[in-house]
C-alpha positions, 0 to 999 in steps of 0.5 A: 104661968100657964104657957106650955112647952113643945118640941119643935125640931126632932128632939132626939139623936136618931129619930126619923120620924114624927111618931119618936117626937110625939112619944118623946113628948109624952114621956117628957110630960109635954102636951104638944109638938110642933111639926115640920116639913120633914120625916113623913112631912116631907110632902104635905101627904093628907092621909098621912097628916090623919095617921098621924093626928090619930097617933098624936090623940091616943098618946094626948100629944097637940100639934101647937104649930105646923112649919114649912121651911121654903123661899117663896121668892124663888123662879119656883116661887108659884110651885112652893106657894102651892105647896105651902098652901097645901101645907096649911090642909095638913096643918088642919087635919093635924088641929094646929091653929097655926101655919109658920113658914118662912119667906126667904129661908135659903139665902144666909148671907146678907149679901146675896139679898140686899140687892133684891131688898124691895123685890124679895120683900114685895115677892114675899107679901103678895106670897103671904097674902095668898098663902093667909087666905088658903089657910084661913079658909081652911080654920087655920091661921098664918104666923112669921116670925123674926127670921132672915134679913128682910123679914126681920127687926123691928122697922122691917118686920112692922112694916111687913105687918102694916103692907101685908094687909092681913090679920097674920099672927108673929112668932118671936123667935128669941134668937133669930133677931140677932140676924137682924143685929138686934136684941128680943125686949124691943121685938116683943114690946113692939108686937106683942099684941100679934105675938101667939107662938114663941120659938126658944134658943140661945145664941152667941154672937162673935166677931169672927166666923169660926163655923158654922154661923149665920152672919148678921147685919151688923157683921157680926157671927151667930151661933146657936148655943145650950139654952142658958149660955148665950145672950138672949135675955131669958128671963126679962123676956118670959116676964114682958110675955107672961105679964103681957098675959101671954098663955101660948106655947113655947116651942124648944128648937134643938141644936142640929149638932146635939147628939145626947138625949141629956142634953134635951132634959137639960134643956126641959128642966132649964125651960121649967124653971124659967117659965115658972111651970 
């Protein structure tokens, strides 16, 4: 197993910067971080995406990935493809070969987008089109993962493959499929040849919304839990990737709420153990 693990989210309580992650990295003996659109990345500023390129080479630390949390079906939705656009010049001087951004991140109930299903969904390809061909030009590749409700599940995700007409790569987020009241074997059998970055949690799912949980499509609740005591199937999921000859990165979404640095080791050595590494 030669996959490499990455920090995604800040990883410690009271970070507020990206400097903290890239030291926590190194400390950790990790290689790579996967950045956000938060702390100095709040604008996509290019001098300081150089600072902090110069600063991740001197600690060995890669950005596996950049990602942008947006709704690019919005009023605003011209303004944010810009600026995602922008996003994909930082993802460059920062030597990520990826851009990860979402398409329809800001409405967490169903409800509010069944409605719209064939207008968000037509909105948010000619978005990601726009958007892969930026970024493309510029050395760098656009990914999507299995997130939301439209973009999500294995019909609606391979038929977004097969309309956006680009050479875009996925991003299997282990639990963000429950969204779509689905399991993760059945995503990864059916894209893994486009399969080049993975995000790693776990979740439970209830019946009632006990809070905070997003709900899913099959009207259930989702929660976010330590790595281990969900439902995600861990380990036949790392065995279809690492057979299927997967070498990329997997990068460790960590809870909002955790507020104990004992909790990311716990996080890493369960990570060790199920990659092989």
């Amino acid at each position: 197993m030669k996959s490499k693990i990455a920090f995604y989210t800040p990883p410690l309580p009271g970070m507020q910067s990206y400097r903290e992650t890239i030291d926590a990295a190194a400390e950790y003996g990790l290689t790579a971080v996967e950045g956000l659109n938060a702390f100095e990345f709040a604008t996509p500023d290019l001098d300081v995406a150089r600072e902090m390129r110069a600063y991740a080479d001197s600690k060995n630390i890669k950005f596996s990935c950049f990602s942008v949390f947006c709704n690019l079906v919005g009023e605003d939705a011209d303004e944010v493809i810009e600026t995602v656009k922008a996003y994909a010049d930082v993802a460059a001087i920062l030597g990520s070969p990826y851009l990860h951004h979402t398409i329809v991140c800001e409405y967490l109930n169903p409800d509010a987008i069944l409605p719209h299903k064939e207008e968000y969904f037509q909105k948010g390809i000619r978005a990601v089109r726009e958007i892969y061909d930026y970024a493309k030009e510029r050395g760098v590749k656009t990914i999507y993962e299995d997130q939301g409700y439209l973009f999500n599940g294995v019909e609606n995700f391979g038929r977004f493959l097969k309309e956006v007409d680009r050479d875009v790569g996925v991003v299997a987020d282990f639990g963000n499929i429950a969204q779509a009241g689905e399991d993760i074997i059945p995503f990864l059998k059916a894209f893994m040849p486009h399969i080049c970055h993975v995000h790693i949690k776990d979740v439970l799912m209830k019946p009632e919304n006990e809070g905070p949980a997003l709900k899913t499509l099959d009207d259930r609740y989702m929660y976010e839990v330590k790595l281990g005591t969900g439902e995600v199937p861990m380990s036949e999921a790392v065995a279809l990737l690492d057979n299927a000859g997967y070498r990329g990165c997997y990068a460790l979404e960590t809870r909002g709420e955790t507020d104990d640095a004992s909790e990311i080791t716990e996080m890493l050595r369960y990570t060790t153990a199920l990659l092989g590494a």
